[in-house]
N, C-alpha and C positions, 0 to 999 in steps of 0.2 A: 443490532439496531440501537447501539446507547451510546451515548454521548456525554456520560459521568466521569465529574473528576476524581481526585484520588481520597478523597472522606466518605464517610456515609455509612450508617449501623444496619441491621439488616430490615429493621424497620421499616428505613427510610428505602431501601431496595425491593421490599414488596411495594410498597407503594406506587415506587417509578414504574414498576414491571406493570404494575396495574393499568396507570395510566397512558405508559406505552399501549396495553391492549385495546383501548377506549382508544385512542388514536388513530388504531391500525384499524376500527370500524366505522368510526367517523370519517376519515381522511378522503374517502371514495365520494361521500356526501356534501362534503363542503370544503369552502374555502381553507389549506392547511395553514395558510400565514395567519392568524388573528392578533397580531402584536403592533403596541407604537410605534411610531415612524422611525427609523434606525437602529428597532432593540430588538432583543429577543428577550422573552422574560424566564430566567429562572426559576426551576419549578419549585415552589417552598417549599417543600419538604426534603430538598437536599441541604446537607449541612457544605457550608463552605468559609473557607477564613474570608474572604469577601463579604460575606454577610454582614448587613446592618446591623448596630446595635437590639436594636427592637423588634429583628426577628425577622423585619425585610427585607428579603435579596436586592442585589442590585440587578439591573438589566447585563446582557449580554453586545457588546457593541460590534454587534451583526448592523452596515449599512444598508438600507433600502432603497433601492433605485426605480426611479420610472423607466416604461421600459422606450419610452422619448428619447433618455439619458442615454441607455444602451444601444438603441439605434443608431444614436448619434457617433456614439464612440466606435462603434464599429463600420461607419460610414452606410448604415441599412443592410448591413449585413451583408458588403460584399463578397464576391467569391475570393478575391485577391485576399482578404484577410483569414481564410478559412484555415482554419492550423490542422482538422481533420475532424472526425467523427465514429463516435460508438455509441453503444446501447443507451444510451439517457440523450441522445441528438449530435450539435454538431457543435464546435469550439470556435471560435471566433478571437482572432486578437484584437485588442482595442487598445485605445487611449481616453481615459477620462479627463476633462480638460477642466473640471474644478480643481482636481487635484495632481493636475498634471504627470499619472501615472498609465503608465502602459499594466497593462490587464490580458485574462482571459476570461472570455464569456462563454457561460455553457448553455444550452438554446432546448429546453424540452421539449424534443420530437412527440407530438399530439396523438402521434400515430407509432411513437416507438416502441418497444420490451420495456422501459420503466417510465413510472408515471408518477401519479403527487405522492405516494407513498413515500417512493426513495428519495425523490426532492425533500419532503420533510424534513425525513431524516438525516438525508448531507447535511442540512442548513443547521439544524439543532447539534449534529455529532460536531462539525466543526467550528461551531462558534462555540464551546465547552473544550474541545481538547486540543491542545497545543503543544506542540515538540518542535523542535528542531528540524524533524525526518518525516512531518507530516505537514501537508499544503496546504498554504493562509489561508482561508473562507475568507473575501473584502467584505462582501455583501449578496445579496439576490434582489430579486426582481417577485413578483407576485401579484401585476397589473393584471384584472378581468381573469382570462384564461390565458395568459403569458404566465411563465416559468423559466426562468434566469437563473443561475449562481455567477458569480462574479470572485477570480481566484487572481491570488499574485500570479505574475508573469512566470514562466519555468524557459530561460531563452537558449535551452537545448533540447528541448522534447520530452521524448519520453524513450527509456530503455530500447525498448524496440525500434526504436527511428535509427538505434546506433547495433542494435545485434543482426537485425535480419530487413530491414527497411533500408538499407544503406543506400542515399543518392551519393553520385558520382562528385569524388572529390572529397567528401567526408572524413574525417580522421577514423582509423580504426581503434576501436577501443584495447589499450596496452593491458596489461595481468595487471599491474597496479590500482589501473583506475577500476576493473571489474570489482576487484577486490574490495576498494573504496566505495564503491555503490553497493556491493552485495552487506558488507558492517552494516554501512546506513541506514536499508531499507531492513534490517534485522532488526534495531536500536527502533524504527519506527513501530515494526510489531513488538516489541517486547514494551512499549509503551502502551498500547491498546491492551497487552494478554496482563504486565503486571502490576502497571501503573494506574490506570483506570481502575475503578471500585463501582458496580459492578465491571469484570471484564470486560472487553469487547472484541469478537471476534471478525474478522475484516471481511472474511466469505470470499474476497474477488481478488484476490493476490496473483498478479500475472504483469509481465512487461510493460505494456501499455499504460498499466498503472500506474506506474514508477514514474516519477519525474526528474526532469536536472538540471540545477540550475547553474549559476556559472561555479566553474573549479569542478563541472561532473558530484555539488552534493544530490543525493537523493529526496525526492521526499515521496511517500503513498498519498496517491490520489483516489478520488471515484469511492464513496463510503457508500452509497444508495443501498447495497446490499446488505452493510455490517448488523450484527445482531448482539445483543447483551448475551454474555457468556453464562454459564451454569453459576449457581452463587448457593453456598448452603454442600446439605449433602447431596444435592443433582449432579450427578455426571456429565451429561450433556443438556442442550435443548433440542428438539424436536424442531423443525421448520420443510416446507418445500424445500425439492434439492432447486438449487438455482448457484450462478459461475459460472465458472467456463470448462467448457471441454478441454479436457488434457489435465486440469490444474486443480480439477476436486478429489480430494482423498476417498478413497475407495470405499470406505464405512460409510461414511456420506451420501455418496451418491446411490448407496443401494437401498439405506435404511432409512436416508433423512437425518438423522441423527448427528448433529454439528458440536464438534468440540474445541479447545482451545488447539489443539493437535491436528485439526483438518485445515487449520490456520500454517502451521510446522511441515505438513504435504506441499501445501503451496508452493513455500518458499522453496521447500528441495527440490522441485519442479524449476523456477527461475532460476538459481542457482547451477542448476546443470545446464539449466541454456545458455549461462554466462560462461561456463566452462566450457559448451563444446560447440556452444557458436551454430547449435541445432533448435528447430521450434518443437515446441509442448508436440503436438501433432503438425504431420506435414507428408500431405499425401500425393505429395508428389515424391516421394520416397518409395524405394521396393515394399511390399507388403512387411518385414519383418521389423521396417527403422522407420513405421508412420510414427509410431508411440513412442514417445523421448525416454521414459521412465523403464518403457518395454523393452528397447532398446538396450538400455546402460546395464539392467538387472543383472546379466549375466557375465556382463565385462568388470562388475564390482567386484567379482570372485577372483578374479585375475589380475596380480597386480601388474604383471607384465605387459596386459594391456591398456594400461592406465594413458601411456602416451598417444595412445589411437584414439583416444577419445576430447582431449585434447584440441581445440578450435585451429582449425587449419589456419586461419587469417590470421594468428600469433605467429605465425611464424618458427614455431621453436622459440619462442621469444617467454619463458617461463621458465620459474625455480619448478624444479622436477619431484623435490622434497615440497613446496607448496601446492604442486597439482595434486599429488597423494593425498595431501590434507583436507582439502577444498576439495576432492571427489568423494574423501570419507565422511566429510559432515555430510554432504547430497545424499548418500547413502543414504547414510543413517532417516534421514529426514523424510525419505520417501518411501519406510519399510511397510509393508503394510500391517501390520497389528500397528493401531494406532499407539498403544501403550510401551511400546518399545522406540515409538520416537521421541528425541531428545525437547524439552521443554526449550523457548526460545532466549531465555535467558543465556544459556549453554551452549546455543548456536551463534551468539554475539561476542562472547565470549573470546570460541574460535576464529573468526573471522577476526576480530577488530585484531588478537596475534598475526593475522593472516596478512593484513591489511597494515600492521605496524612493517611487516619484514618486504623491504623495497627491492623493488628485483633492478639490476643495473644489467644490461643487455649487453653494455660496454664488457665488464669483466664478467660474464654468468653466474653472478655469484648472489645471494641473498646473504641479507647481513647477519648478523645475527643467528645463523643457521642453526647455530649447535644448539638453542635453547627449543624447550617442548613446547607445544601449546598452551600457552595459560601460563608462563613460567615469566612473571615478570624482570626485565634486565635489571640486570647490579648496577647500582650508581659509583661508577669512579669515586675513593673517597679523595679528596682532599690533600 
């Protein structure tokens, strides 16, 4: 649940964690927005180079929209414009015609699994952290009992619209671009697990999440469930289990017990669905290949069947040397002792070598082959 940038002593992290807790008791009781028109305020007692000389933050330039503005943009929220719907309501695309930008609006089901809490929280986490591989926050909405966020446009979906959602005619996703989305959305967690002070662990790492915009880059969506990481000598934090089915690491869901590594499950979960073009669960499968993770466990001992596992819709269209690679980090990533999987620095690592080496369908060949993972190319000298 944190939304901190990269400063801050520990002081200032009991502090936030404090305040976080007063929020999460308040927030059921009252209005969560209480800030001026277009900001979000910075909590003083984090340190940040932005900070005024005299010890006052600046505002956060989170915009505020009536929810007029967003009815309007989305024409009343027709159905023609519905981009789809999950757990926090339904998405909307629009155009704001102050600033003549095409948008997403996300619409707080009244009656859905998340409510002001996790609004809060997206609004605060994503007006504070900013990447590349994580999605704009423009603004929200907080008229009466309307609940809005308001994101840059993503005008190809989201991961799953292209792995197991496919409408007729859609491009299929080549090993390159999997590749290229799979770094991305790595480089997006390893900014929340190493860049962020306190951590922040995402909690809801799954397809849908992912977004892409043009050129297939990724970014993580949907934060309502993130939580401030362990800070100090705590191991983990303690929270309800809450996510998704298929995509919670196993310590988790039994114990509650949330670490930066139930974040590292996720991924190796996603991961394998990029590789084998299979869902988390999918029970329209025989009893023994509902569970994705269930399924692969015993084919990871085998490397001879590495190629059976492998997404039928590539075609054989894959370095055979980079499905080895790309099936060993999933491994590794979805062991169960959480302590034996790889920190996500390590898994970005592999992938971006992974996603460096271009597969040409033309000659089968990958370039670069002869070199290891992690093994940066020699530069031609001169």
């Amino acid at each position: 649940m944190g939304w901190i940038p990269c400063s801050g002593s520990s002081n200032t992290k009991k502090k936030l964690k404090k305040r976080l807790e007063k929020m999460e008791v308040q927030n059921s009781l009252v209005d969560p927005i209480k800030t001026t028109p277009g900001k979000l305020k910075r909590n003083s007692s984090m340190n940040s180079k932005d900070s005024t000389k005299n010890g006052n933050p600046d505002h956060i330039a989170a915009q505020t929209f009536s929810f007029r503005e967003l009815a309007t943009a989305t024409r009343n929220f027709r159905a023609e414009c519905l981009l789809g719907e999950g757990g926090f309501g339904r998405v909307y695309k629009g155009r704001l015609e102050n600033i003549n930008q095409i948008v997403a609006i996300k619409q707080l089901d009244r009656n859905g699994l998340q409510g002001n809490r996790e609004f809060l929280v997206e609004v605060l986490m994503l007006s504070l952290l900013h990447h590349p591989n994580l999605v704009n926050l423009i603004g929200y909405c907080a008229d009466g009992d309307q609940r809005l966020l308001v994101y840059e446009f993503m005008s190809l979906g989201s991961l799953e619209d292209h792995l197991h959602d496919i409408s007729p005619g859609k491009k299929q996703l080549d090993w390159n671009t999997r590749m290229k989305i799979a770094a991305g959305a790595a480089r997006g967690l390893e900014y929340l697990h190493d860049k962020a002070n306190p951590p922040v662990i995402y909690r809801d790492l799954k397809c849908s999440n992912i977004l892409l915009g043009e050129g297939y880059h990724p970014k993580l969506s949907d934060f309502g469930l993130a939580k401030l990481g362990p800070v100090g000598e705590n191991t983990h934090v303690s929270t309800r289990v809450m996510g998704t089915y298929g995509y919670c690491a196993p310590e988790y869901a039994m114990t509650g017990q949330l670490t930066l590594k139930s974040d590292v499950y996720s991924f190796g979960v996603v991961l394998l669905e990029m590789i084998t073009g299979r869902k988390a669960i999918d029970n329209s499968r025989s009893a023994g290949e509902q569970n994705l993770v269930a399924w692969a466990r015993p084919l990871f001992k085998d490397r001879r069947k590495f190629s059976q596992m492998a997404d039928p819709m590539l075609q054989g269209q894959y370095p055979s040397r980079g499905l080895y690679q790309a099936l060993a980090v999933a491994a590794m990533c979805v062991q169960e002792q959480a302590n034996m999987r790889p920190v996500i620095a390590d898994v970005v690592t592999a992938l971006s070598y992974l996603a460096s080496q271009k597969y040409d369908p033309n000659t089968q060949t990958v370039q670069s082959s002869r070199l290891a993972p992690g093994t940066p190319p020699r530069t031609k000298r001169g």
